[in-house]
KELO-297694 format. One record per residue: x, y, z of N, C-alpha, C, O in turn; residue in one letter. Coordinates in steps of 0.02 Angstrom, whole numbers, padded with zeros to 5 digits, always signed. Layout:
<recs>
XYZXYZXYZXYZA ...
</recs>
This chain:
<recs>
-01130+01247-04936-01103+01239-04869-01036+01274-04862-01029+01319-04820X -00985+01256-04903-00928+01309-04925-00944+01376-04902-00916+01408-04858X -01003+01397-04944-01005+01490-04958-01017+01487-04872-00971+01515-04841X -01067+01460-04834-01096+01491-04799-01003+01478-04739-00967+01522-04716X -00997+01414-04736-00922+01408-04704-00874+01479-04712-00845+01507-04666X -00876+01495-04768-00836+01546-04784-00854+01639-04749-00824+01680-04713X -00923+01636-04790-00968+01684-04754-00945+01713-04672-00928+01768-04651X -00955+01647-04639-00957+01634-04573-00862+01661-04536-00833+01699-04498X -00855+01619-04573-00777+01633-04557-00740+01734-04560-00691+01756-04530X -00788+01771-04609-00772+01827-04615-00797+01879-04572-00778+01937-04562X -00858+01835-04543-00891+01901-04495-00881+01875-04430-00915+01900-04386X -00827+01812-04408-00797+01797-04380-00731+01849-04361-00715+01876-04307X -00698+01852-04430-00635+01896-04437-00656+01983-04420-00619+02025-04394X -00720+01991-04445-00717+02050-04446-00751+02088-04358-00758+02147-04343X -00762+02037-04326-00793+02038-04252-00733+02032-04223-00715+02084-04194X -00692+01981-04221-00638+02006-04154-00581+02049-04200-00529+02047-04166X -00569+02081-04252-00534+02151-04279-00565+02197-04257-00530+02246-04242X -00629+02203-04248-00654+02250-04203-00669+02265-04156-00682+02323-04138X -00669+02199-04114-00638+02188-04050-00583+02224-04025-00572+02259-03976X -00557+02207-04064-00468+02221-04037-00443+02290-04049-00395+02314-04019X -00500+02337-04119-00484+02403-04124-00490+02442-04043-00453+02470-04002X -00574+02420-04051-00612+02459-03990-00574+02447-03909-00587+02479-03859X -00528+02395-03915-00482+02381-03835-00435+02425-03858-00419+02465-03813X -00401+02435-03918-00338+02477-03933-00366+02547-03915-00332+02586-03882X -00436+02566-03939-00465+02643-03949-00441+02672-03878-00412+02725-03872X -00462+02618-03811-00461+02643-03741-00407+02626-03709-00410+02626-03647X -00354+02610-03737-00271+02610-03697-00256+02688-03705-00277+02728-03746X -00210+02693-03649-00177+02771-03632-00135+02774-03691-00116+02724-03721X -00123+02832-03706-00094+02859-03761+00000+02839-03744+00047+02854-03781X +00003+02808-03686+00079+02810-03672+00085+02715-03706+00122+02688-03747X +00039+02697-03671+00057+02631-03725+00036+02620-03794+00067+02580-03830X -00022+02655-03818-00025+02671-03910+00035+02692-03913+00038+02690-03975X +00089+02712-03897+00131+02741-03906+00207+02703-03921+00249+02716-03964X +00206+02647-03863+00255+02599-03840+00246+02531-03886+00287+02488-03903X +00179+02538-03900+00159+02458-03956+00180+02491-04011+00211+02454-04050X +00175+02550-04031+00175+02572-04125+00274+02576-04125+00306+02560-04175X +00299+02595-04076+00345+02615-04091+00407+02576-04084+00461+02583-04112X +00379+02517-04025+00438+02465-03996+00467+02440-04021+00520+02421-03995X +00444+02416-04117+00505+02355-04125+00509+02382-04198+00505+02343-04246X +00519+02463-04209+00511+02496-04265+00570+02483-04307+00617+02473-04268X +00591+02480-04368+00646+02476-04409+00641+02551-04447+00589+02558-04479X +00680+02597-04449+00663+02667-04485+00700+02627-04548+00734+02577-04560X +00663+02698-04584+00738+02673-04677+00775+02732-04663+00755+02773-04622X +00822+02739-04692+00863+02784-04703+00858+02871-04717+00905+02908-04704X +00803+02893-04741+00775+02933-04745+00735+02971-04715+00729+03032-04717X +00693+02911-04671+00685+02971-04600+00725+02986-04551+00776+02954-04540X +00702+03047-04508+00738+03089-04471+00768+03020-04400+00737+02972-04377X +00827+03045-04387+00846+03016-04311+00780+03037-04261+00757+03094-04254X +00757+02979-04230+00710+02964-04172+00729+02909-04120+00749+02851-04130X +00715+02953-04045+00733+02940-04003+00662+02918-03950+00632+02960-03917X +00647+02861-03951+00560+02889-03915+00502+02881-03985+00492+02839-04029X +00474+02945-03965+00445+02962-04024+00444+03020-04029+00391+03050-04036X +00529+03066-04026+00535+03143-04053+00602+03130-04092+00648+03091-04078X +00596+03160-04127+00650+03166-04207+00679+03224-04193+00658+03276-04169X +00740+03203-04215+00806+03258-04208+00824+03251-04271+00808+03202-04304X +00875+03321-04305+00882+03327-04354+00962+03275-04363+00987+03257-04417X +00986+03262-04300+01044+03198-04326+01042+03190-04242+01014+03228-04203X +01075+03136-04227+01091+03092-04173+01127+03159-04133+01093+03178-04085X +01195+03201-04145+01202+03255-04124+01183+03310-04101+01218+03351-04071X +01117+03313-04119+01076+03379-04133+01046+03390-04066+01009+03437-04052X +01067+03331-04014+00992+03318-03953+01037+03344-03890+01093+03324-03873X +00996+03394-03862+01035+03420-03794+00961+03432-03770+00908+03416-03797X +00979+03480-03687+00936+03452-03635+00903+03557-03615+00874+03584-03568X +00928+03579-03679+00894+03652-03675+00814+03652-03678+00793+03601-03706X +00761+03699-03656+00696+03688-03697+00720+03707-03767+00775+03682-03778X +00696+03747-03821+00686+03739-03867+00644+03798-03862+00662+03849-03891X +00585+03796-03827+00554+03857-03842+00560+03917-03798+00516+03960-03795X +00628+03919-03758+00650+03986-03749+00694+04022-03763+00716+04068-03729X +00719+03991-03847+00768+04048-03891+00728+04046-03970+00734+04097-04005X +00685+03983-04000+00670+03954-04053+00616+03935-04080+00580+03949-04128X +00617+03896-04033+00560+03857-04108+00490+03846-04073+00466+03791-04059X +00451+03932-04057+00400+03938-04056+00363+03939-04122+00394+03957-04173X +00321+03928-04124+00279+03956-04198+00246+04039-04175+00223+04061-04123X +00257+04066-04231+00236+04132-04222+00173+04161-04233+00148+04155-04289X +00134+04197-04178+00080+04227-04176+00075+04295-04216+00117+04340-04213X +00009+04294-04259-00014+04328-04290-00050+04392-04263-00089+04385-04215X -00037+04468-04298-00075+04511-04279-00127+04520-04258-00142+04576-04239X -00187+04447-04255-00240+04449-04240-00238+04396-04175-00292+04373-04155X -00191+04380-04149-00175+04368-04092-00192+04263-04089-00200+04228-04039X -00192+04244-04152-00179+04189-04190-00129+04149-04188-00085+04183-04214X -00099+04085-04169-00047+04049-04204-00082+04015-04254-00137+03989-04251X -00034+04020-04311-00072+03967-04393-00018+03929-04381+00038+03951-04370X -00038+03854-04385+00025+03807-04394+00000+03794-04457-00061+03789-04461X +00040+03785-04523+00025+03758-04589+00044+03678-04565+00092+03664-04529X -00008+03627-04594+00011+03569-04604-00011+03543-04682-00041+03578-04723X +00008+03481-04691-00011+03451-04756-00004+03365-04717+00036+03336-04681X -00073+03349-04751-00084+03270-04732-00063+03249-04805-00070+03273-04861X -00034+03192-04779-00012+03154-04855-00074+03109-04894-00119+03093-04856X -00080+03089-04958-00127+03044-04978-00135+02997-04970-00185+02972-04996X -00091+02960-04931-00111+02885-04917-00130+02860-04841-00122+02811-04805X -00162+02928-04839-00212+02901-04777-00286+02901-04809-00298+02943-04853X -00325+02864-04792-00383+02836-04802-00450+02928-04778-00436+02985-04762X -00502+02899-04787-00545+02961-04774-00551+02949-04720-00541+02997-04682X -00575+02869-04678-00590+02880-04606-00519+02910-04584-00526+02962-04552X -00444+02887-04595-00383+02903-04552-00376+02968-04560-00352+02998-04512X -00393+03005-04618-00390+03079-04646-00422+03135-04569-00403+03186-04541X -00475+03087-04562-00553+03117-04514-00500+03102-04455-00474+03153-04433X -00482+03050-04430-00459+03059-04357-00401+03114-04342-00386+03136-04286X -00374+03129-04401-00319+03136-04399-00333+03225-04382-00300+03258-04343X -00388+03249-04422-00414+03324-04431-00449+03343-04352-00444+03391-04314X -00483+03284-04352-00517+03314-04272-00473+03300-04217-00498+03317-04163X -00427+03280-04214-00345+03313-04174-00306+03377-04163-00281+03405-04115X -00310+03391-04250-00314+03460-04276-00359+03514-04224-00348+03551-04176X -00412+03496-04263-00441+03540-04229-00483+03557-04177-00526+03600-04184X -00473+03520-04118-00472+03496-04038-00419+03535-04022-00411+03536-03961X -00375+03571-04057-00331+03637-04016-00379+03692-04043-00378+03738-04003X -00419+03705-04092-00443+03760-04103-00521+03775-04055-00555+03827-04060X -00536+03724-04017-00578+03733-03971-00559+03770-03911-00604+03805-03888X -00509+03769-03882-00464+03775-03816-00392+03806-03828-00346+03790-03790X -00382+03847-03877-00321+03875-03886-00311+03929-03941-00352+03926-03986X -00272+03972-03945-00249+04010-04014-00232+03985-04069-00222+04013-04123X -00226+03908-04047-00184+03886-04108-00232+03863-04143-00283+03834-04123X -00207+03882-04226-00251+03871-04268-00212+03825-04322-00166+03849-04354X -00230+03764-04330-00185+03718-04397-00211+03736-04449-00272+03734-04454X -00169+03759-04500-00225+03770-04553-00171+03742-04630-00111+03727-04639X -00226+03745-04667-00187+03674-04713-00157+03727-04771-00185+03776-04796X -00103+03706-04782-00042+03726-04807-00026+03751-04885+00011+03722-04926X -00061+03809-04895-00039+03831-04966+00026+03834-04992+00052+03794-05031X +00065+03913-04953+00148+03906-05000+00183+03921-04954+00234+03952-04965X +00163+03901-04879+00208+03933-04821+00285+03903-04822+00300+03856-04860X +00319+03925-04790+00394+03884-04810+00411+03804-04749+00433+03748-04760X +00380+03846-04679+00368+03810-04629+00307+03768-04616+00254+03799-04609X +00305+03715-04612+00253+03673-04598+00260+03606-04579+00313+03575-04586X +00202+03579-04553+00207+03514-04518+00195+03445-04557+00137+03426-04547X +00228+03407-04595+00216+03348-04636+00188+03297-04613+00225+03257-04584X +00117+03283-04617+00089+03216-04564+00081+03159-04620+00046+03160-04671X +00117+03119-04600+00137+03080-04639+00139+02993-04612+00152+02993-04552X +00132+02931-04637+00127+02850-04611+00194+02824-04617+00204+02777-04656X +00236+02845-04587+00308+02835-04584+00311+02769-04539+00263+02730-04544X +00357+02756-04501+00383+02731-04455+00357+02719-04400+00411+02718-04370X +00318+02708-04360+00308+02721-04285+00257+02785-04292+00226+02803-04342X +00257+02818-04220+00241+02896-04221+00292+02939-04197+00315+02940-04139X +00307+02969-04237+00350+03020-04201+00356+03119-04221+00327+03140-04271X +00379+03148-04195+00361+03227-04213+00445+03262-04183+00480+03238-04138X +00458+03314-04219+00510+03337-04180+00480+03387-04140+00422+03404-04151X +00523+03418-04086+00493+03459-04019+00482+03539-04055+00538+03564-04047X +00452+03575-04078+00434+03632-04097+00426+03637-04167+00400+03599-04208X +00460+03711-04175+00445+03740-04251+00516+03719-04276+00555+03735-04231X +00553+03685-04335+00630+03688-04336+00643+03703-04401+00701+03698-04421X +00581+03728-04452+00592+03754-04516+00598+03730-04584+00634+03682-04596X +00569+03757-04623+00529+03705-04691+00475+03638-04672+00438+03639-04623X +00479+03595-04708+00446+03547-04688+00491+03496-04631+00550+03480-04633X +00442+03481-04584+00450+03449-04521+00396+03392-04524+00337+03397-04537X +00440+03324-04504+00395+03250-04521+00357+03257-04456+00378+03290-04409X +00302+03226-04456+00285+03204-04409+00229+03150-04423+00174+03160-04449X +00261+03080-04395+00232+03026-04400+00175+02994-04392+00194+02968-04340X +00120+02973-04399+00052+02939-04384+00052+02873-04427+00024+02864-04482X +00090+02829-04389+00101+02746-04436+00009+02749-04447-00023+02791-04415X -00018+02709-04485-00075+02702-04497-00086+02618-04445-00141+02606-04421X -00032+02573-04436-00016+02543-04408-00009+02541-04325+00022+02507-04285X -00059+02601-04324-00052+02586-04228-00041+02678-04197-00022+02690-04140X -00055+02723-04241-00029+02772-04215-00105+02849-04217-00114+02901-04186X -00139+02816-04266-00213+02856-04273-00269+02838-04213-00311+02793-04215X -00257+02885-04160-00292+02877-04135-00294+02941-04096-00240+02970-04089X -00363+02975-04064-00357+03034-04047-00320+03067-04003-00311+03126-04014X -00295+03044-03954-00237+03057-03903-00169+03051-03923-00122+03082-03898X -00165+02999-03983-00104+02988-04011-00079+03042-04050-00020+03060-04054X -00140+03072-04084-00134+03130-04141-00111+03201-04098-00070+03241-04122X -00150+03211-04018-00140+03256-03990-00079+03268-03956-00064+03324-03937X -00033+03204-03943+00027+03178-03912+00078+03224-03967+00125+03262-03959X +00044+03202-04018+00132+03224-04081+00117+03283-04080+00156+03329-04065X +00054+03289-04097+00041+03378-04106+00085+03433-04062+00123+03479-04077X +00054+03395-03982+00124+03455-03947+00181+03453-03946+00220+03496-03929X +00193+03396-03968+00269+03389-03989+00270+03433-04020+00288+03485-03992X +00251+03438-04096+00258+03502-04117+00259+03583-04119+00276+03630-04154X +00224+03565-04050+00207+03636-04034+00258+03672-03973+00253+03730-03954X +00308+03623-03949+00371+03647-03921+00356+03586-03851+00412+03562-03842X +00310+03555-03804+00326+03500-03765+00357+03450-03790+00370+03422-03843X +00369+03447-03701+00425+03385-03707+00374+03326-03677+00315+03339-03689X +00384+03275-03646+00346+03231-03602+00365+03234-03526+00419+03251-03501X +00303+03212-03491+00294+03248-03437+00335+03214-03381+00346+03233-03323X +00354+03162-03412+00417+03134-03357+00471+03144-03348+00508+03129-03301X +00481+03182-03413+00555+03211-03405+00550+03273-03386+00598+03303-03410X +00507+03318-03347+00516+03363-03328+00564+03404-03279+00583+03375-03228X +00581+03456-03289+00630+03460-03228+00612+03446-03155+00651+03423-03114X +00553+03461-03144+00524+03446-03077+00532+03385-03059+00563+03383-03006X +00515+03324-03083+00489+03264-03101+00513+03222-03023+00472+03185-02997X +00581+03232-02993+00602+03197-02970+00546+03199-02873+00537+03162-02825X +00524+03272-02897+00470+03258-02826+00422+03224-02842+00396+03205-02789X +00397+03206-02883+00310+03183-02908+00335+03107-02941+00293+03071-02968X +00374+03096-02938+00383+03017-02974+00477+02987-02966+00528+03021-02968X +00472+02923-02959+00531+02891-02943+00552+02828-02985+00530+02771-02982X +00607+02858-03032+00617+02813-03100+00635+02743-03075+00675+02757-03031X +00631+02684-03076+00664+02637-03067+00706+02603-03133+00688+02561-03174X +00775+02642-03127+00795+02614-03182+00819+02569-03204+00840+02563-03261X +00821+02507-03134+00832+02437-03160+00799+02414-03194+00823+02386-03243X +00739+02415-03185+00669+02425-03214+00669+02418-03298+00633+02378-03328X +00705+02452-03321+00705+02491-03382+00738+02450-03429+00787+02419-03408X +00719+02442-03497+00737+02402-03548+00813+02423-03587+00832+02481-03597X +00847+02369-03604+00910+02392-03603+00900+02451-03671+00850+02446-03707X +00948+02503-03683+00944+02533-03715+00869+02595-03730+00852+02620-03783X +00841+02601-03669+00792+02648-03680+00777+02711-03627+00732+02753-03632X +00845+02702-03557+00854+02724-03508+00868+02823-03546+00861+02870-03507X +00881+02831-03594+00865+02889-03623+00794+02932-03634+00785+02990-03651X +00752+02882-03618+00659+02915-03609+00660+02916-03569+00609+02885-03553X +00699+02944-03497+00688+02943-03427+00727+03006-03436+00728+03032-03381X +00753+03037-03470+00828+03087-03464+00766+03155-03439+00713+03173-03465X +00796+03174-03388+00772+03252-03347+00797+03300-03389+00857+03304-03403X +00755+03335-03411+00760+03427-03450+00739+03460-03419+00692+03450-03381X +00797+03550-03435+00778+03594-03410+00716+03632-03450+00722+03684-03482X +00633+03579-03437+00604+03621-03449+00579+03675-03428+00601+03700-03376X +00519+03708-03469+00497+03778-03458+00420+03742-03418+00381+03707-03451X +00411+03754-03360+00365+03731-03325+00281+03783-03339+00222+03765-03341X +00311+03844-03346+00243+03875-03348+00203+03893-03267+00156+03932-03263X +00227+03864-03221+00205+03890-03157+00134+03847-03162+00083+03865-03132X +00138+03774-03216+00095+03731-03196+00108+03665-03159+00164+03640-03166X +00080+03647-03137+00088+03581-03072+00120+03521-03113+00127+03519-03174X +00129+03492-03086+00161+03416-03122+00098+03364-03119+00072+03345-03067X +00078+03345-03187+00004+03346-03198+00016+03257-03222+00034+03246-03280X +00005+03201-03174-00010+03115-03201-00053+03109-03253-00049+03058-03287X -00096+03153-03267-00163+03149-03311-00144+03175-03387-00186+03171-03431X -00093+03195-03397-00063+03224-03457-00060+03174-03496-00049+03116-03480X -00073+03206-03576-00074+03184-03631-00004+03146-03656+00010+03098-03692X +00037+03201-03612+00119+03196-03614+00148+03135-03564+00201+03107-03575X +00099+03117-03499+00134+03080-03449+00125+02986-03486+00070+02967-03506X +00186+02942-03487+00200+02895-03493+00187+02845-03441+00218+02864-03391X +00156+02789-03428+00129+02737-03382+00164+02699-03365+00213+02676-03393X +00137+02684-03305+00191+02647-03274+00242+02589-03264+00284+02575-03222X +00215+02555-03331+00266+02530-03351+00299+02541-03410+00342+02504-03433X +00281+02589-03433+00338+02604-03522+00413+02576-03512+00455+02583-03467X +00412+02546-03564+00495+02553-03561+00518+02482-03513+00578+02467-03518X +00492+02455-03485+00508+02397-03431+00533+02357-03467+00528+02374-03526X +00553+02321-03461+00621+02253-03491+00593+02194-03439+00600+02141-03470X +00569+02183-03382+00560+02122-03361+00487+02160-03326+00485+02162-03265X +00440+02184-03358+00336+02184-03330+00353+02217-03263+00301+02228-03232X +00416+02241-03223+00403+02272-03186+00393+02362-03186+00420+02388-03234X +00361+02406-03143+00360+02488-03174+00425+02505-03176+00472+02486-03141X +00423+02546-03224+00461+02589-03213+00475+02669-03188+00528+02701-03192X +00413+02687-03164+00399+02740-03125+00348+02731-03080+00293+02708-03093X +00372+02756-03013+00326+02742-02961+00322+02821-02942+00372+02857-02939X +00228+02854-02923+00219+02903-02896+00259+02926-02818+00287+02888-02779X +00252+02984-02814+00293+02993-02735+00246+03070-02719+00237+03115-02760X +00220+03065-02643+00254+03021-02620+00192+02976-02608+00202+02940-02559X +00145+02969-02628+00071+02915-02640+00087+02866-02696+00064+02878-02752X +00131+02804-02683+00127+02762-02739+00072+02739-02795+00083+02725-02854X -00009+02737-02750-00058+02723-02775-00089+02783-02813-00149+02795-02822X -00046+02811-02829-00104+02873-02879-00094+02835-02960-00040+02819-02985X -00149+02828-02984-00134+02817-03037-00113+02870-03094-00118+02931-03084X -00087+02841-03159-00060+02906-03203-00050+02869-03271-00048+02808-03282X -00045+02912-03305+00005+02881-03369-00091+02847-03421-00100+02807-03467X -00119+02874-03397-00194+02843-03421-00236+02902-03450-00298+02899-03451X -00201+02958-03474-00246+03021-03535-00253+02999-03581-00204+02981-03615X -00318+02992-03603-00352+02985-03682-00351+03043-03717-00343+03054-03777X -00362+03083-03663-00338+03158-03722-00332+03222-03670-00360+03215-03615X -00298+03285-03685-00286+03352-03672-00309+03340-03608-00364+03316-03600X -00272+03355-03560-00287+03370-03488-00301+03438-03479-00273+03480-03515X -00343+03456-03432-00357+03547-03431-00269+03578-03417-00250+03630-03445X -00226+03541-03374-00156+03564-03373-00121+03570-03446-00093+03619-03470X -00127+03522-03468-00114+03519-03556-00113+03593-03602-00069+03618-03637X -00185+03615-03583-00221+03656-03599-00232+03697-03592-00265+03733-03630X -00200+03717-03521-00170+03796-03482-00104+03779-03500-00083+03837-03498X -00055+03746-03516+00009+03769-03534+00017+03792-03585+00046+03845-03593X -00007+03758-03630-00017+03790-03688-00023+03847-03686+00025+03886-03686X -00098+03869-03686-00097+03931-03694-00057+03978-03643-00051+04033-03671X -00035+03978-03595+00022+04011-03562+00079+04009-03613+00114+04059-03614X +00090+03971-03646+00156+03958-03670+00140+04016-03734+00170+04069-03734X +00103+04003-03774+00099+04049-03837+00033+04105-03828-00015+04111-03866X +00051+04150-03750+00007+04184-03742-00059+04200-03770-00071+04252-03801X -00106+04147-03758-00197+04160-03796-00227+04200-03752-00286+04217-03761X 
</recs>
């Protein structure tokens, strides 16, 4: 009676854990984002993170793009970007697998090619750090970029850091932003009114896109359940709800690193 008590009790446990994966699988990538990262403790050793983009020190963070003096990755004579990455070993084979077909979900729809990392000097470290986080482009040698195994493997999540790496910023801080959305920053949780900060980004001569991999929901960041961004000038559009690569996503890109 024990065994079977026991028995019972495990495929108990193992039914609502899978429950609760498969509700996590279909949240927008802005709140996979806000649960992995909200009540993170870094150690000492990883990079300063703000959000979930890493700066090389607390100083280092200004409101330039990035990829119009720097830290593009560079295209190859065959009209190629190779990003070198290296996955670390203590991801599992299934986390290994989610983590690759992220990867290579840009090589369907883009020039960019990830390709895994012999002796290049520059490359991308995907690694179960902290939270998720990535710094904004190419910035030389190895560059962390986070996938907690804890809340951060998931396919939109993987595609989120990726462009981080690849020189985006998020889509609310765009320079445009202030026609297509209206911050409420009472709204906003103390100390996080910095994920709202407007950059002079590089737009690309693409639209200001709610459906982005990059756009954050409408309540990120709230301190008392109310939004903190309301659409304009149609309050009811919904946004902040990409599971993965928006076709805008996907024309900036390749605009950006001419494919």
């Amino acid at each position: 009676m024990a065994s079977f008590k026991h028995t019972l009790g495990v495929l108990v446990l193992l039914v609502v854990s899978g429950c609760c994966w498969a509700a996590e699988k279909d949240l927008s990538v802005s709140e996979l984002l806000w649960r992995a990262n909200k009540d993170v403790v870094r150690s000492e050793d990883e990079p300063f993170v703000m959000d979930d983009i890493a700066y090389k020190s607390e100083n280092e963070r200004n409101a330039d793009p990035c990829t119009s003096y720097s830290c593009m990755w560079p295209k190859s004579s065959d009209g190629k970007v190779y990003v070198p990455y290296d996955i670390a070993p203590h991801f599992s084979s299934r986390e290994r697998s989610i983590i690759e077909r992220g990867l290579l979900s840009f090589h369907d729809v883009s020039c960019i090619r990830f390709v895994q990392r012999t002796n290049q000097r520059d490359y991308v470290s995907i690694q179960s750090d902290s939270g998720c986080y990535s710094y904004v482009g190419r910035i030389g040698n190895a560059q962390a970029l986070s996938l907690d195994r804890q809340g951060c493997l998931y396919h939109n999540t993987v595609q989120h850091e990726l462009l981080h790496a690849l020189g985006f910023n998020h889509e609310q801080c765009r320079s445009d932003r202030d026609q297509y959305i209206r911050i409420l920053w009472e709204n906003i949780a103390p100390g996080w009114a910095y994920a709202f900060d407007k950059i002079n980004t590089l737009n690309l001569n693409t639209p200001y896109d709610y459906n982005s991999v990059m756009q954050y929901h409408r309540y990120a960041f709230s301190g008392n359940n109310l939004p903190t961004m309301v659409p304009i000038p149609d309050p009811n559009i919904e946004f902040g709800t990409g599971t993965e690569m928006s076709k805008n996503d996907i024309d900036r890109l390749n605009i950006l690193y001419k494919c």
